[in-house]
DOGU-497298 format. One record per residue (C-alpha): x, y, z; residue number from 1; residue in three letters. Coordinates in nm, 3 decimals, always signed. Layout:
DOGU-497298
REC       X       Y       Z   i  aa
REC       X       Y       Z NUM ala
...
//
This chain:
DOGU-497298
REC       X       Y       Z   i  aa
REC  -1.405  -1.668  -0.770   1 unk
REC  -1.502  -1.334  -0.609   2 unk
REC  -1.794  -1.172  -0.545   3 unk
REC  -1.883  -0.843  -0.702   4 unk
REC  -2.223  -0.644  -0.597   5 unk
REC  -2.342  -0.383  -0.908   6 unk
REC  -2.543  -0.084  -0.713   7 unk
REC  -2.676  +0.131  -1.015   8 unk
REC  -3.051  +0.256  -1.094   9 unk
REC  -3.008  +0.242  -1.479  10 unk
REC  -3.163  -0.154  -1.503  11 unk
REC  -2.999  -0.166  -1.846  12 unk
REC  -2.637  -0.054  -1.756  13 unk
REC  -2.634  -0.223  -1.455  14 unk
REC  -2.729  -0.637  -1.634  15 unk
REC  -2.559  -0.496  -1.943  16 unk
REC  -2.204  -0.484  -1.615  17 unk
REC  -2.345  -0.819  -1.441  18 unk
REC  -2.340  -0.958  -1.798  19 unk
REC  -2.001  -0.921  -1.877  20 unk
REC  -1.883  -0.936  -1.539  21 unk
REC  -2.024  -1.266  -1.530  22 unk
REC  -1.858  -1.385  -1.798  23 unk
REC  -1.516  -1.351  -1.664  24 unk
REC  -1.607  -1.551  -1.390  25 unk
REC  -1.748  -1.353  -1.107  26 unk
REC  -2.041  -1.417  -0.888  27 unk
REC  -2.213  -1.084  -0.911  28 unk
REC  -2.515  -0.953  -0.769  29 unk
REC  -2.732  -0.603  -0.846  30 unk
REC  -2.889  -0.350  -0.667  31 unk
REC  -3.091  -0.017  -0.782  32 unk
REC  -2.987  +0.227  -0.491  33 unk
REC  -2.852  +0.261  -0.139  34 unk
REC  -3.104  +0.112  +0.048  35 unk
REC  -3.104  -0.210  -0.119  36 unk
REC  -2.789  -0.241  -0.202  37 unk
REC  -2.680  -0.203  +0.182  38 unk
REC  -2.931  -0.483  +0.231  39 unk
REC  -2.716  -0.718  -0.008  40 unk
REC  -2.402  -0.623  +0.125  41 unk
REC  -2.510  -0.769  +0.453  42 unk
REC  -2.648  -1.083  +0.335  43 unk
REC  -2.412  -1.168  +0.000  44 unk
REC  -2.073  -1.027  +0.162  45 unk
REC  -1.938  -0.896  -0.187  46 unk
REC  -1.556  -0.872  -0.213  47 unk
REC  -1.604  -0.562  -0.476  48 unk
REC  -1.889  -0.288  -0.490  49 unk
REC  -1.947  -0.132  -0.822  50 unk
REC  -2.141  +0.172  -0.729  51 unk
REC  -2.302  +0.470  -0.875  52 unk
REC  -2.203  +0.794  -0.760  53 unk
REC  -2.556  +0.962  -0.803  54 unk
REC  -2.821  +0.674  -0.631  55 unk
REC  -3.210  +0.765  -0.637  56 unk
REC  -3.167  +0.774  -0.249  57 unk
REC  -2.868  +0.875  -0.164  58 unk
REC  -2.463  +0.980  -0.310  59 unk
REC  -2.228  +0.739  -0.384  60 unk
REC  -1.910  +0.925  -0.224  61 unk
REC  -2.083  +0.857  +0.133  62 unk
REC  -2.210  +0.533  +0.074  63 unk
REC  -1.835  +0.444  +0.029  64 unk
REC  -1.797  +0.528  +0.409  65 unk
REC  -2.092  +0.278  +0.546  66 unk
REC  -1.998  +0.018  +0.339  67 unk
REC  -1.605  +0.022  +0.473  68 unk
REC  -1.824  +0.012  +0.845  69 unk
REC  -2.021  -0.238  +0.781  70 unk
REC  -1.749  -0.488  +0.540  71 unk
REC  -1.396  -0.310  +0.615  72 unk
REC  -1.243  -0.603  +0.378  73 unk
REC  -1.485  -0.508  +0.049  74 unk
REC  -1.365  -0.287  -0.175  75 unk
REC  -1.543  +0.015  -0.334  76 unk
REC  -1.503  +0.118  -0.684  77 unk
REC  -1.755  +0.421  -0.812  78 unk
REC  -1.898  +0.490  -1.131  79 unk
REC  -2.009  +0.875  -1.198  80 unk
REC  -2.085  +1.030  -1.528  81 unk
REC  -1.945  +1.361  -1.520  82 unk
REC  -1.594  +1.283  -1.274  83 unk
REC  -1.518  +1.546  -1.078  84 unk
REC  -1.183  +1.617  -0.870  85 unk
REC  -1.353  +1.715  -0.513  86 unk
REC  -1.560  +1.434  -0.536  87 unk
REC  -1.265  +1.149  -0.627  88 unk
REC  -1.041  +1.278  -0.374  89 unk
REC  -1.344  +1.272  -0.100  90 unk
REC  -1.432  +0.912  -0.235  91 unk
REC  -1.070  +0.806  -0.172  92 unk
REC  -1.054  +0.946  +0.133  93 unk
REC  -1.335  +0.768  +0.252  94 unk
REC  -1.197  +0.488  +0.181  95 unk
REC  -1.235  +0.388  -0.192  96 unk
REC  -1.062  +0.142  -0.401  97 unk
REC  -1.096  +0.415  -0.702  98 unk
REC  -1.336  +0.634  -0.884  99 unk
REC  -1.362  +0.621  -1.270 100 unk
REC  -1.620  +0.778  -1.550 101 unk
REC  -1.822  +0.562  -1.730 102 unk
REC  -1.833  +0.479  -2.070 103 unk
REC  -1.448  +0.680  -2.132 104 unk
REC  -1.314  +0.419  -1.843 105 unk
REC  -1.517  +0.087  -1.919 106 unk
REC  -1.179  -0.084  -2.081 107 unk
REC  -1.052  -0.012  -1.700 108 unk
REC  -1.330  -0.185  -1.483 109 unk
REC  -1.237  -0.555  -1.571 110 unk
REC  -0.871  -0.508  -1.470 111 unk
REC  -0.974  -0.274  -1.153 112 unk
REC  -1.195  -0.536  -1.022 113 unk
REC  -0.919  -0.805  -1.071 114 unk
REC  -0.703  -0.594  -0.837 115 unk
REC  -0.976  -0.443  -0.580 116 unk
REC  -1.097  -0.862  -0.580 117 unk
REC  -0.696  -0.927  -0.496 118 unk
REC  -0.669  -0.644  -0.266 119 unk
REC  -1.000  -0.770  -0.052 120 unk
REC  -0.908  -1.200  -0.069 121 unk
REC  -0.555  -1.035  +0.059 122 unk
REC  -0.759  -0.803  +0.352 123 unk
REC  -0.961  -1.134  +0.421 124 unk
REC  -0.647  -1.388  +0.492 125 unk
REC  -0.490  -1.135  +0.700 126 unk
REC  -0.836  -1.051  +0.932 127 unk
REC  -0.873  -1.453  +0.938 128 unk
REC  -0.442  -1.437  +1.079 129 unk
REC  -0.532  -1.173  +1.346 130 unk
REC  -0.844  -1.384  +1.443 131 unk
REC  -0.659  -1.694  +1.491 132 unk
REC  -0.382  -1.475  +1.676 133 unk
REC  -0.593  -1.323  +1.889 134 unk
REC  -0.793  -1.685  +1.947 135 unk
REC  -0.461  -1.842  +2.026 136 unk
REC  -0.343  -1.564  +2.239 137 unk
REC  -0.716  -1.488  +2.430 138 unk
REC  -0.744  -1.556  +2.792 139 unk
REC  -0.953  -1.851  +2.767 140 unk
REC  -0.695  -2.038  +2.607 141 unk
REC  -0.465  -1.997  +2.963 142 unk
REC  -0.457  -2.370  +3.126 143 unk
REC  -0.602  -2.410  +3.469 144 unk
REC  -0.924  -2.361  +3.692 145 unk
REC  -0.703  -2.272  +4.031 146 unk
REC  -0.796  -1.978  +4.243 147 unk
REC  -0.442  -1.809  +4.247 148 unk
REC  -0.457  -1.860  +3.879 149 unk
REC  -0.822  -1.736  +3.822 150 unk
REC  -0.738  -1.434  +4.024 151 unk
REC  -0.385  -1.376  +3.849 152 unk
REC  -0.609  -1.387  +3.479 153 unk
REC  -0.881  -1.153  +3.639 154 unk
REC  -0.593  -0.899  +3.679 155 unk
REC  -0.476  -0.919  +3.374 156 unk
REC  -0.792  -0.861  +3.190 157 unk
REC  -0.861  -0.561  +3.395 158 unk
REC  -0.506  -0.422  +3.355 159 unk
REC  -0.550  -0.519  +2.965 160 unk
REC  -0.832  -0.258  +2.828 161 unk
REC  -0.600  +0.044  +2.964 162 unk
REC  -0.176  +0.152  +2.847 163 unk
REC  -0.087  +0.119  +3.157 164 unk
REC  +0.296  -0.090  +3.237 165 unk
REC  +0.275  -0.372  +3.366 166 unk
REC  +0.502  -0.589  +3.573 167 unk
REC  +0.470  -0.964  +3.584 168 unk
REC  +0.689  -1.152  +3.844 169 unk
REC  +0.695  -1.534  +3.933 170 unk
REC  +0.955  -1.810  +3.889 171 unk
REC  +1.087  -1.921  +3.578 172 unk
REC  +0.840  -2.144  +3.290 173 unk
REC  +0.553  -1.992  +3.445 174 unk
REC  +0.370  -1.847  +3.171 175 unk
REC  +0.474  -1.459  +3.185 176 unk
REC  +0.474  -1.429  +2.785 177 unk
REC  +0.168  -1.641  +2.760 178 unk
REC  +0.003  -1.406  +2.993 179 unk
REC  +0.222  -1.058  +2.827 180 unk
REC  +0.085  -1.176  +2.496 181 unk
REC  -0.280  -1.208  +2.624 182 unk
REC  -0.285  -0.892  +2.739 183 unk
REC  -0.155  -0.733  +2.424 184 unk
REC  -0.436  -0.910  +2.238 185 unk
REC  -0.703  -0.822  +2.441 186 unk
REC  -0.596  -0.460  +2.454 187 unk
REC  -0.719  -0.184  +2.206 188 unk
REC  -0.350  -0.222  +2.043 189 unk
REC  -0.414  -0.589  +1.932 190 unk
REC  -0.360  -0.469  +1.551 191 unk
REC  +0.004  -0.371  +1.598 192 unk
REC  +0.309  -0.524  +1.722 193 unk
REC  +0.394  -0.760  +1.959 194 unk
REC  +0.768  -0.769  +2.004 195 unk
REC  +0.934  -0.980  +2.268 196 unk
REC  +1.273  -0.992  +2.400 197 unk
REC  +1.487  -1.135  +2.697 198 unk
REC  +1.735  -0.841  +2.810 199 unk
REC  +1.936  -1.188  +2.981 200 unk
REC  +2.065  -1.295  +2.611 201 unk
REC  +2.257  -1.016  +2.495 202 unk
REC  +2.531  -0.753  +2.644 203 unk
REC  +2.495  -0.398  +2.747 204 unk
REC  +2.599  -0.224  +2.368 205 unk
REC  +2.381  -0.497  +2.177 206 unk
REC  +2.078  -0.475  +2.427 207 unk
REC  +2.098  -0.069  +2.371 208 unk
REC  +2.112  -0.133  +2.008 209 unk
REC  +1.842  -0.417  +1.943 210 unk
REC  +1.626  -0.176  +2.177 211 unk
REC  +1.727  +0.161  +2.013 212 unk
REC  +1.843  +0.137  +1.713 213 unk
REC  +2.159  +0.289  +1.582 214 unk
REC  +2.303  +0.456  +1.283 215 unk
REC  +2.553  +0.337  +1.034 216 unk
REC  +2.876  +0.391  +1.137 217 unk
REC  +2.812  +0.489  +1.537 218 unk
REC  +3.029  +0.205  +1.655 219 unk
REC  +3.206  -0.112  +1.516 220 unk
REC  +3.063  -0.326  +1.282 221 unk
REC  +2.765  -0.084  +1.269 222 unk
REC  +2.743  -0.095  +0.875 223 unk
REC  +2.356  +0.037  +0.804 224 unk
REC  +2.102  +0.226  +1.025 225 unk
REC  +1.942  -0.038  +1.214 226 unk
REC  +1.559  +0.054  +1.354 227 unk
REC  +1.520  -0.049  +1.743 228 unk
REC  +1.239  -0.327  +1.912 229 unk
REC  +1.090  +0.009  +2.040 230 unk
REC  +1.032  +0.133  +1.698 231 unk
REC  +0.913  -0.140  +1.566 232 unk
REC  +0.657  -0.222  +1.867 233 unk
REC  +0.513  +0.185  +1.782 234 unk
REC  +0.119  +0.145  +1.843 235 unk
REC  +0.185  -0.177  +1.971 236 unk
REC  +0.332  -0.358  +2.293 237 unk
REC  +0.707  -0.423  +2.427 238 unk
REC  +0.748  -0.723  +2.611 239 unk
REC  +1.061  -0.698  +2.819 240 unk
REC  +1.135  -1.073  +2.971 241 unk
REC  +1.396  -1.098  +3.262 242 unk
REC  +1.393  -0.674  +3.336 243 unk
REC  +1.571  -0.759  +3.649 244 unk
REC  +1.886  -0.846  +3.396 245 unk
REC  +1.891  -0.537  +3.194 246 unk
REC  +2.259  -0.318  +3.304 247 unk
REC  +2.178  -0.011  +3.540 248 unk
REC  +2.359  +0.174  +3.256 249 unk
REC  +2.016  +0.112  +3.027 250 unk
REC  +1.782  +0.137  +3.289 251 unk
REC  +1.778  +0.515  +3.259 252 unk
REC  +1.734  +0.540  +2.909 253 unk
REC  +1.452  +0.282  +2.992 254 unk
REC  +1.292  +0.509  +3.277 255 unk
REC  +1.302  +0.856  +3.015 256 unk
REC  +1.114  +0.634  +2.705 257 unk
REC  +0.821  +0.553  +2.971 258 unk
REC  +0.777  +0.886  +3.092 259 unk
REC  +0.845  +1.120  +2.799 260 unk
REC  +0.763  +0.839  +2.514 261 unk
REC  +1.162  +0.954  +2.330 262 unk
REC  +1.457  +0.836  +2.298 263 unk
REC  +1.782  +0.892  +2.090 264 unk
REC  +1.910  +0.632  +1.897 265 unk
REC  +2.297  +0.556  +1.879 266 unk
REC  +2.479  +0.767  +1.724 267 unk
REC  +2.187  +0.995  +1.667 268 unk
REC  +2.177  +1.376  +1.872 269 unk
REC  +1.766  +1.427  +1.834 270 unk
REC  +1.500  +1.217  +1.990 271 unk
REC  +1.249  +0.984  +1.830 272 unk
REC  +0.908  +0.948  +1.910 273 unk
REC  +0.703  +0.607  +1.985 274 unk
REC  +0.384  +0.522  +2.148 275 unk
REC  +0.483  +0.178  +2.306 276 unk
REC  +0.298  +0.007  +2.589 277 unk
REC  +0.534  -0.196  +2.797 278 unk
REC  +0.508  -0.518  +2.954 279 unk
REC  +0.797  -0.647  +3.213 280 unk
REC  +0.889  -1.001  +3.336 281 unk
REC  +1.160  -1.105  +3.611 282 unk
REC  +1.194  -1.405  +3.808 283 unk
REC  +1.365  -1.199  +4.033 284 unk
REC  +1.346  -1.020  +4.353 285 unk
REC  +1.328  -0.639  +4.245 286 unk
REC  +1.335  -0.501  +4.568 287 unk
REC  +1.607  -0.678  +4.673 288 unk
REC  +1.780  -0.578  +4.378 289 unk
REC  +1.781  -0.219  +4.446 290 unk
REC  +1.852  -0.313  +4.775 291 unk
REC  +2.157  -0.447  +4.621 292 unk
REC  +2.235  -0.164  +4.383 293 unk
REC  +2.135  -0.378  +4.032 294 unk
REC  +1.781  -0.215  +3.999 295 unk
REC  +1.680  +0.141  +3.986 296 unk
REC  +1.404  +0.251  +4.220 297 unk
REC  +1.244  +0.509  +4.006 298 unk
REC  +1.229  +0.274  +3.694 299 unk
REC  +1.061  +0.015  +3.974 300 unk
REC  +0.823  +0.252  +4.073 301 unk
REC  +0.728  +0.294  +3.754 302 unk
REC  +0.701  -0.038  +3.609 303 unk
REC  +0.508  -0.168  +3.875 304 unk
REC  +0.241  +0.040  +3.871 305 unk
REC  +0.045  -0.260  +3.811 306 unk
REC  +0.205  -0.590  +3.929 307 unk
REC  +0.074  -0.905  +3.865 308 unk
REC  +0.231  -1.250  +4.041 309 unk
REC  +0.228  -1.591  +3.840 310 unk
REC  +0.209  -1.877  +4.082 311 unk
REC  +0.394  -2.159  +4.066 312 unk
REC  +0.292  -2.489  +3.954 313 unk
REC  +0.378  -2.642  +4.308 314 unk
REC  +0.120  -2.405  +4.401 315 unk
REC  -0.159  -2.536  +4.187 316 unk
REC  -0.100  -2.890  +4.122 317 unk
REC  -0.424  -2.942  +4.075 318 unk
REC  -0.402  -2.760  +3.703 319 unk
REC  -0.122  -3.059  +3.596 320 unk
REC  -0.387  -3.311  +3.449 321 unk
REC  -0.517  -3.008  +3.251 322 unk
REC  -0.196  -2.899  +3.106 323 unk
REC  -0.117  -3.275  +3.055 324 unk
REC  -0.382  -3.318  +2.821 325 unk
REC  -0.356  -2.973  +2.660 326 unk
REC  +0.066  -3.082  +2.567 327 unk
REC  -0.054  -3.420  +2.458 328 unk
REC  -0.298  -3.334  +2.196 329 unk
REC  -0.025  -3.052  +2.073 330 unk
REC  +0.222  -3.302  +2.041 331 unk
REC  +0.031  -3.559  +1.891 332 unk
REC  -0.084  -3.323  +1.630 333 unk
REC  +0.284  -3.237  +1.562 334 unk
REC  +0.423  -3.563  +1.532 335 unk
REC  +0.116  -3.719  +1.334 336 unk
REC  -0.010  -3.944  +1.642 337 unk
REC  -0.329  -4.020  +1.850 338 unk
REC  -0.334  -4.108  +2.208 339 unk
REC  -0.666  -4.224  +2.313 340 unk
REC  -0.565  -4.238  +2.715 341 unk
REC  -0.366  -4.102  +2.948 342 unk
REC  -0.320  -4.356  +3.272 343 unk
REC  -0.425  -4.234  +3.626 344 unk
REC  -0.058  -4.337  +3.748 345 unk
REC  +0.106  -4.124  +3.457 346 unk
REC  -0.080  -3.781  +3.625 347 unk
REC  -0.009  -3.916  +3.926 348 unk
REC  +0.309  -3.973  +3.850 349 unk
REC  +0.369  -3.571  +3.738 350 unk
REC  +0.159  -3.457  +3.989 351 unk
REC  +0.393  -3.555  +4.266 352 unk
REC  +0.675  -3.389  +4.090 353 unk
REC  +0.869  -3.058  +4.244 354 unk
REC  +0.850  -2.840  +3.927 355 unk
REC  +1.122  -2.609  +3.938 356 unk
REC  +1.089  -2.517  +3.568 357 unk
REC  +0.743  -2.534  +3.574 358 unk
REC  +0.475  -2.505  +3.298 359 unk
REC  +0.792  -2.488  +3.083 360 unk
REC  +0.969  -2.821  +3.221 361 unk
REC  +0.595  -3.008  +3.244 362 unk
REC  +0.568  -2.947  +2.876 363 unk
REC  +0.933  -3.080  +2.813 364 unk
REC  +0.854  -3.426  +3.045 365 unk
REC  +0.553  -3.486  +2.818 366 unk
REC  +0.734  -3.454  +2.494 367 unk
REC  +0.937  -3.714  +2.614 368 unk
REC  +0.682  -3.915  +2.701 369 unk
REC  +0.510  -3.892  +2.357 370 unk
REC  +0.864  -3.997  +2.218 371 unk
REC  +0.888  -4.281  +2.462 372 unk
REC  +0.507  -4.449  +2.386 373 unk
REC  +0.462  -4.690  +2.212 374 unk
REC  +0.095  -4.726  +2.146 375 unk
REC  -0.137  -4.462  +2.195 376 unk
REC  -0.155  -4.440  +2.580 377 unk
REC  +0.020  -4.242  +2.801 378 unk
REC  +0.161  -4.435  +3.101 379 unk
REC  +0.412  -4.410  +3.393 380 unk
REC  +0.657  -4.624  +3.152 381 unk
REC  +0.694  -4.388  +2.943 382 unk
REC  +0.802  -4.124  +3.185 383 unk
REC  +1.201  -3.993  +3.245 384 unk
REC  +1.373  -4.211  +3.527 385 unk
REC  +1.346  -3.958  +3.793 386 unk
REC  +1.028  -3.964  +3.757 387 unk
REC  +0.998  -4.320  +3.861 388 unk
REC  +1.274  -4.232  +4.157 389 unk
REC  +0.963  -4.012  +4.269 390 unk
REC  +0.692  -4.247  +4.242 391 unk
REC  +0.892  -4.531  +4.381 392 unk
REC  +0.701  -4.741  +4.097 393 unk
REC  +0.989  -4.917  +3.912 394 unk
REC  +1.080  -5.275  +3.979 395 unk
REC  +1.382  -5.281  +4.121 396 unk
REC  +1.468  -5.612  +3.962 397 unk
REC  +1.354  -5.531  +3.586 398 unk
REC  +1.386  -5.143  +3.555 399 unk
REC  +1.723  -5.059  +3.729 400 unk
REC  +1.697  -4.637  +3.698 401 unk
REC  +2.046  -4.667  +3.538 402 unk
REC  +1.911  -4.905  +3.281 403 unk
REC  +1.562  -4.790  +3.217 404 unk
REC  +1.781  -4.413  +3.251 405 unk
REC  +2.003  -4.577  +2.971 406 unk
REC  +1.684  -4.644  +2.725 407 unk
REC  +1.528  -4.351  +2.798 408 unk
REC  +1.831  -4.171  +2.624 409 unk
REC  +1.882  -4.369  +2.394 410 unk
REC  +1.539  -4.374  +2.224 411 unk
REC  +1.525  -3.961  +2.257 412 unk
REC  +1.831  -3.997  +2.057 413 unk
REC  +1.647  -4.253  +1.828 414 unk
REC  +1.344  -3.961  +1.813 415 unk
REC  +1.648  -3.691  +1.678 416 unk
REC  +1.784  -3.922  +1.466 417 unk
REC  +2.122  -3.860  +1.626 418 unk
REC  +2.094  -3.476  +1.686 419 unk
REC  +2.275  -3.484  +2.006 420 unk
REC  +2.180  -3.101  +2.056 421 unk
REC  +1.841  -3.154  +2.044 422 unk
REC  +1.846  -3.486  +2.209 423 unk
REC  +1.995  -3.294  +2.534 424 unk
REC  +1.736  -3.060  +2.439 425 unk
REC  +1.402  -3.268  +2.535 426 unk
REC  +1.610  -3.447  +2.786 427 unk
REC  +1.684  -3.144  +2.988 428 unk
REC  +2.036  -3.165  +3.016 429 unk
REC  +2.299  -3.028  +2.907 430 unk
REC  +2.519  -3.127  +2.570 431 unk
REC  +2.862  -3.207  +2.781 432 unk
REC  +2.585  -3.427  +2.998 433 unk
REC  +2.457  -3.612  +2.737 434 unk
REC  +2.819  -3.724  +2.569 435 unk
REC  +2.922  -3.822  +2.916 436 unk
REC  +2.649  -4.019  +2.959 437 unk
REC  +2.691  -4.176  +2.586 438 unk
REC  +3.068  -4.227  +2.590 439 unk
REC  +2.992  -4.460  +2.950 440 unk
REC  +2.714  -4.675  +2.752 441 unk
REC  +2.994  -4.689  +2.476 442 unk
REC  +2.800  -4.524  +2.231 443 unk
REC  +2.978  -4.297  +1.959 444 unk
//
């Protein structure tokens, strides 16, 4: 039940509240004036103040204001006994839940403090959200004690404190929204939006309109006013993955938003305001791409005013165990397992590996591992055939790669009970793949 704290210097008006307060179920706690009663705040963490608008030390309509500093989730109703207008709309201003007159209001207080208690458990679940956003999205919780990655996180937490665009580069499945999401996070804009998208996935109209916004009626199959990414990421942070696809055609409209902070929606003839930080991704060559015409260089210019590289996992092979471990507990959590080990030859095993995908395809291989073990250790067995090509550790005489290749697929599809799209999913190849290779082992 919630906490309410009573801050009144008439003793018998205040117990006469905590009594019947009390009765409905509340924890409640008193206090005769500000100084005290800022005291209990700190130490009882109230979810609703009751407090007196004239205190023996003090005025109740700026006590509202240090005791949304100190607990921004409690929620302040005050008690006067001669209401006055300047002084409710001040008190609401400064943040109060509401401001009533005793003795003609007291049939309101019980059902005020069942919505100002709502109002605060509500405020509470949503600071304990952001927390564990911001936990899972912090900087400590990037994988991997490498120099090139140290120095790529030290970047980003410099870069992160300021607005300033950023561009992150490096091949494909190496982290860039993990690190676009840290920086959002750890930036003073962590309380609004972060809103991702991959300009790759959709045409040149759609990619104008998911980003802008249009109104109804300004093309085909536009039925209502739709609001763009950049409007919904206002006070918050655009994470544009793969800039390098995004049409030339866009790119302009792109290049006016970052330096004039408007654009005009479709269909629309006057500008709308945001205040958007932007984050970039590309696995691709920029410079070569204006080079080749693709890429403007002004937009370049300006998106890379700070650039930070992602290495490669082939570059710091020495993070796999870490990330190993990391994907295993994940997994096991997911799929309601334990694995107590993880054998020396299994890291060894993906530590030899050429990962093109990267992070991305390491956390794919040890899904299928988890899928493929059958106790709670990790070992090379339970690794994809090519993975044993690598190692050279399969007996040739009892795991022939087409046969152990043959199992390996067929227990995945075991795992998806039959979901041959998600099957070719963890497998890592492709649906027209997967019924080839099911239609040779004469499976349906």
């Amino acid at each position: 039940m919630a906490k309410i704290l009573i801050i009144d210097d008439e003793e018998q008006l205040r117990r006469l509240m905590a009594r019947i307060i009390g009765l409905e179920g509340y924890e409640v706690a008193e206090a005769p004036d500000c100084a005290s009663g800022m005291k209990t705040l700190r130490r009882y963490d109230p979810d609703v103040v009751l407090c007196d608008v004239k205190l023996p030390d003090g005025n109740g309509v700026e006590m509202v204001g240090r005791i949304k500093e100190a607990a921004p989730a409690t929620e302040v109703i005050l008690l006067t006994a001669y209401g006055n207008i300047p002084d409710g709309v001040q008190a609401i201003k400064n943040g109060a839940f509401d401001y009533i007159t005793k003795g003609d209001d007291n049939n309101k207080i019980l059902p005020l403090l069942s919505r100002a208690a709502e109002k605060a458990e509500m405020q509470r679940r949503l600071t304990r959200i952001e927390n564990k956003l911001s936990e899972e999205h912090s900087f400590d919780r990037i994988v991997g004690d490498s120099e090139v990655l140290r120095w790529a996180v030290d970047l980003a937490r410099k870069v992160a404190v300021t607005d300033t665009s950023v561009l992150l580069t490096g091949e494909t499945g190496t982290g860039k929204e993990v690190f676009a999401q840290a920086i959002h996070h750890a930036s003073r804009r962590a309380k609004g939006a972060f809103v991702a998208i991959n300009c790759s996935a959709f045409s040149r109209e759609l990619l104008e309109s998911e980003l802008f916004g249009h109104r109804a009626g300004s093309f085909t199959g536009a039925a209502k006013d739709k609001k763009g990414l950049f409007e919904e990421a206002d006070k918050g942070t655009l994470f544009l993955d793969e800039i390098g696809e995004m049409p030339v055609e866009l790119q302009a409209k792109l290049l006016r938003v970052l330096e004039s902070g408007e654009f005009i929606k479709i269909g629309e003839t006057r500008p709308t305001r945001v205040d958007v930080r932007l984050i970039a991704a590309t696995n691709r060559d920029l410079e070569k791409e204006i080079a080749a015409g693709n890429f403007r260089e002004d937009l370049y210019f300006r998106l890379s005013v700070f650039r930070i590289h992602l290495p490669s996992l082939r570059e710091r092979p020495g993070d796999i165990a870490g990330y190993i471990r990391v994907f295993a507990a994940q997994f096991a959590d997911k799929m309601g397992r334990r694995i107590d080990s993880i054998d020396a030859d299994y890291i060894a095993a993906l530590e030899r590996h050429t990962w093109h995908g990267n992070v991305r395809e390491l956390r794919n291989a040890v899904e299928r591992s988890m899928i493929m073990a059958d106790g709670n250790r990790l070992t090379a067995d339970c690794l994809a055939p090519e993975f044993h090509a690598a190692a050279g550790s399969a007996d040739p005489d009892s795991l022939a790669l087409d046969d152990l290749e043959r199992r390996h697929i067929l227990r995945v599809l075991e795992h998806t009970r039959g979901n041959k799209a998600e099957a070719a999913r963890l497998l890592g190849i492709g649906i027209a793949t997967l019924y080839r290779k099911l239609d040779g082992y004469g499976v349906k």
